[in-house]
N, C-alpha and C positions, 0 to 999 in steps of 0.2 A: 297787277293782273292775276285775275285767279286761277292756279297752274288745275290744268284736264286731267284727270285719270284715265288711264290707258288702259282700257278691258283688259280682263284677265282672256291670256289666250287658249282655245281651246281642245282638251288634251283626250286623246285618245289611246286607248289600246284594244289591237286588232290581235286576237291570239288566233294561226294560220296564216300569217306574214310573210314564209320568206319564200315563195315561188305563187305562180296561178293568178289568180284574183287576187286575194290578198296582199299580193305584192301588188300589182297594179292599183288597190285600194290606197296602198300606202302614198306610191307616188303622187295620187291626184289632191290624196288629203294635207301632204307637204305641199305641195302646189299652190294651195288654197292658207299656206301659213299656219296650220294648225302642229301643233305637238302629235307625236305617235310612237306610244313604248309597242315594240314588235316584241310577238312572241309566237314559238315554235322548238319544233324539238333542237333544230339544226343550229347550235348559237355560232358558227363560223358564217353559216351565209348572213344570218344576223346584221352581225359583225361587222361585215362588208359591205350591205347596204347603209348602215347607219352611219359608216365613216367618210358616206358621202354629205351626210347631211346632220354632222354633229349633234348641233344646238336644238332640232330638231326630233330626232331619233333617238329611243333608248333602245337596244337591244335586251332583251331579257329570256332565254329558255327558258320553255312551259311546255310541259305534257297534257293534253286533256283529259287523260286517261287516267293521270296521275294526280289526285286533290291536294295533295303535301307540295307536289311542285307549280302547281297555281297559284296555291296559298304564298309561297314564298317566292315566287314572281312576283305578286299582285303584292306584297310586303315592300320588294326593291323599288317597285314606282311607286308607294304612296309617300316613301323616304325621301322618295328622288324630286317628286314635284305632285306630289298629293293626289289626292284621289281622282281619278278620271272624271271625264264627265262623261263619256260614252265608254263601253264595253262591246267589241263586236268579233261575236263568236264565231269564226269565220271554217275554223278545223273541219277538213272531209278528207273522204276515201269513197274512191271509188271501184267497183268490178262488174264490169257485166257478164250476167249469170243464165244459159238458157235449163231447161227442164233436164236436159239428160247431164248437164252436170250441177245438177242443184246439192247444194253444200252448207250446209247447219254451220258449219264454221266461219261461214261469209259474213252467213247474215249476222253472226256476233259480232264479228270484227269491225263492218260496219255500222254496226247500233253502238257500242262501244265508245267508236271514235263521232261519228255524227250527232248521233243523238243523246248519249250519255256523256258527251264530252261537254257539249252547250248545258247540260243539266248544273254539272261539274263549275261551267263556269258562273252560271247562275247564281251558284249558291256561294262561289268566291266573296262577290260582291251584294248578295242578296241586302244584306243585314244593315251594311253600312250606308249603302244608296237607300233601305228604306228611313235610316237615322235621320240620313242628313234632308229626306225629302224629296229628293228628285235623282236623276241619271238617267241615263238610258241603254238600255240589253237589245242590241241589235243581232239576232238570229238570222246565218246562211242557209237558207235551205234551198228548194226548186222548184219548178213548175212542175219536174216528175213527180211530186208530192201531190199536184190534184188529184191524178187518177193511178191505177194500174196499168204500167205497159209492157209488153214484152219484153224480155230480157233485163230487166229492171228490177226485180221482186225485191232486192237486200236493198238498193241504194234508193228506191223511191218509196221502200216500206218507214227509212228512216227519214226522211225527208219527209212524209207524212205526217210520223209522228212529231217532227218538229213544228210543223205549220199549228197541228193541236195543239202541242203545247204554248206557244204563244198565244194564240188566238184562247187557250182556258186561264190563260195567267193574265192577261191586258188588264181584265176587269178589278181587278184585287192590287193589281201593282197600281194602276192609275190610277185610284184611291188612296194609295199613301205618296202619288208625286212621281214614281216612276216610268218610264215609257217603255216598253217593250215593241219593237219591232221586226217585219220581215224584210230581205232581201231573196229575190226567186227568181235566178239567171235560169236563163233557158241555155240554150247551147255555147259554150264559151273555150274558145281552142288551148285547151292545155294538157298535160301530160297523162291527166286524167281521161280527157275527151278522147283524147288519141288510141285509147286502149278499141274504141269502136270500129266496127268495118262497116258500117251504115252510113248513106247519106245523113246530114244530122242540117236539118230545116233552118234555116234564121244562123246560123254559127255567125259570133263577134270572135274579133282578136281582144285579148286579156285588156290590151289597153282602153280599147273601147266602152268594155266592161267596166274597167276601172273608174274612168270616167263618170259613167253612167252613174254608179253609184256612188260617187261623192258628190255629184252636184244632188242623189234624191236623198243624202246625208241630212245636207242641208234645208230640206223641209220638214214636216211633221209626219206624213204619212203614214199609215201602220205599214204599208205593203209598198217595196221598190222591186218594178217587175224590169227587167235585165235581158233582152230590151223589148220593149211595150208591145211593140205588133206581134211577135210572138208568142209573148206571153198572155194575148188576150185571145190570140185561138187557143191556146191549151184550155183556158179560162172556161173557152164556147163551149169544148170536151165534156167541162164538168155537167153540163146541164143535159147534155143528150141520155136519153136514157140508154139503160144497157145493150138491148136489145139490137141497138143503132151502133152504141158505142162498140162493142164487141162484133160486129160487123167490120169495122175501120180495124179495130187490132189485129182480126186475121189475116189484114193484106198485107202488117208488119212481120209477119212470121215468115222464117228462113225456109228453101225447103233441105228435108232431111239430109244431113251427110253434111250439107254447106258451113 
């Protein structure tokens, strides 16, 4: 009888793994039997989640900030069980920021880490996902990325600019085999979210979330919107013209002193 080969299984690294979404990512994509080397700054939470799930889990520290410490993360897993087949950029920060205390240093901090981090991690793996022909660059960004909203200016300017950059990369990487895609939660309860004192529309629990995007892992999609009925009124946002749209934002505005 002619013995079966047994797919190779499939391995991932989520760098922003060890709290939020990306921890919740981790757990659904164990769930689902797949490999997943975590990375983040924290290697003790790490640690600790991966010694639940050994054979599973690598733990690995990574800065996004840092290229020398991705470089030699992304070195310990291809040691460990070779090159990914997916890469999912998951690193954020967040601060919500209004007018009277608008601060140059925010919005570094958070381009830095959001945007220049995914840049960062792009270019880890650029070279060798184009050698080998295929992979895939899964990009966190958010629905705050369609438009401008109040108190948002640093963390939806970078999230913008993530959505362009995928969406100006798709066409040149899927020519040499690569996939590049988005993930764009809308409101998602974490320690992040929490910093807000606004109602916050559509809000999932992390797990939910988690969820959500490991089953849209699993299809081809460029865009996994987190979760869909909300994400498809922000969507409607984009098409309104300003005049309409900038109507709706002034009702989002605090009044003064609050």
């Amino acid at each position: 009888m002619a013995q079966t080969t047994r797919p190779r299984q499939r391995t991932y690294w989520l760098i922003g793994a060890s709290s939020g979404i990306g921890a919740a990512v981790v757990d659904h994509l164990v769930a689902r039997g797949y490999r997943v080397a975590m990375s983040a700054r924290r290697q003790a939470a790490l640690d600790d989640r991966a010694g639940r799930d050994p054979g599973q889990l690598l733990a690995l520290a990574a800065d996004v900030t840092d290229p020398e410490s991705l470089a030699g993360a992304y070195r310990l897993l291809c040691e460990h069980w070779g090159m990914p087949d997916s890469v999912i950029l998951n690193a954020g920060d967040y601060e919500p920021m209004g007018l009277e205390g608008f601060d140059p240093a925010v919005f570094e901090r958070l381009m830095r880490v959001n945007f220049l981090g995914a840049v960062n991690g792009i270019e880890t793996v650029r070279r060798d996902f184009i050698e080998r022909g295929q992979g895939e660059i899964v990009l966190t960004a958010s629905v705050a990325g369609y438009r401008g909203l109040p108190y948002a200016a640093p963390y939806g300017a970078s999230k913008a600019a993530l959505i362009n950059l995928a969406e100006s990369l798709r066409p040149e990487l899927a020519r040499a085999g690569v996939a590049i895609r988005l993930i764009n939660p809308g409101f998602v309860r974490t320690q992040l979210t929490d910093k807000n004192d606004f109602s916050m529309p559509g809000r999932i629990e992390t797990d939910v979330a988690g969820r959500l995007i490991a089953r849209g892992l699993a299809g081809r999609q460029f865009e996994i919107l987190v979760p869909r009925g909300f994400g498809w009124v922000m969507k409607l946002l984009r098409l309104l013209p300003y005049r309409l749209y900038f109507a709706i934002t002034r009702r989002m505005l605090k009044e003064p002193g609050q």
